[in-house]
Residue, then its C-alpha position, 0 to 999 in steps of 0.5 A: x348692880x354697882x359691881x356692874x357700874x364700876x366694871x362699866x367705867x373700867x370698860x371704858x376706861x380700858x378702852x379708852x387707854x387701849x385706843x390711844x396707843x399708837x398701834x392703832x386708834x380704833x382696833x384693839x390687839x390681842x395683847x390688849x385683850x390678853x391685859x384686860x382678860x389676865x384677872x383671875x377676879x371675876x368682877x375685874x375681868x367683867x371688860x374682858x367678858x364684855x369686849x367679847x360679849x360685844x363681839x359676838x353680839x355683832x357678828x350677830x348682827x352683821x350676820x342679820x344685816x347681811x341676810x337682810x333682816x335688820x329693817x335699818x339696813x347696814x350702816x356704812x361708818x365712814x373711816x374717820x368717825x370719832x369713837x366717841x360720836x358713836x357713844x354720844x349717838x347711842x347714849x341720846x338715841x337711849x335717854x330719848x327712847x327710854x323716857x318714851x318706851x320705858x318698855x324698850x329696856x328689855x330690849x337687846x342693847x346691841x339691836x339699839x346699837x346697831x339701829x343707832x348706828x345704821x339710822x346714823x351713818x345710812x349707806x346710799x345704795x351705790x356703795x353698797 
């Protein structure tokens, strides 16, 4: 469990400096995830494996907003956001949820994500 921590805060941290180079603030390149992916280290390369965890799990749930089986609907994120509004919207939404629904811990973390987000940034029906 505190490998999983570290390799969180690595995440993070990865992230973080990945976002800040002047390629672009919210996209990560390829070459930024070849540098986050190059470790033969299990433990050192969990970013790698959790970026594209990540990944997947949301074209997951794109798909099922798409199809219209997600009951939040689709979000409509507008371009100037922070990053780290969306990490202090989910954090909240999780600390709030789970002192009330310990029970929701078994739950898919990328469906709270992706309701947190959708509930946040809601799209009027004209745009979408």
């Amino acid at each position: 469990m505190q490998k999983l921590a570290y390799s969180l805060l690595f995440l993070l941290a990865a992230v973080a400096a990945v976002q800040s180079s002047p390629a672009s603030a919210k996209e990560m390149t390829a070459g930024d995830l070849q540098q986050i992916c190059s470790s033969a280290n299990r433990d050192v390369d969990a970013p790698c494996r959790f970026y594209i965890m990540g990944i997947v799990q949301g074209i997951n749930i794109g798909l099922g907003m798409a199809d219209g089986k997600v009951a939040s609907g689709r979000p409509c994120i507008p371009d100037d956001v922070q990053d780290s509004k969306f990490e202090v919207l989910v954090k909240a939404k999780l600390g709030a949820d789970l002192m009330v629904n310990p029970g929701d811990k078994e739950l898919p973390a990328s469906s709270l994500v992706g309701a947190v987000i959708a509930t946040a940034f809601p799209c009027n029906k004209a745009r979408q």
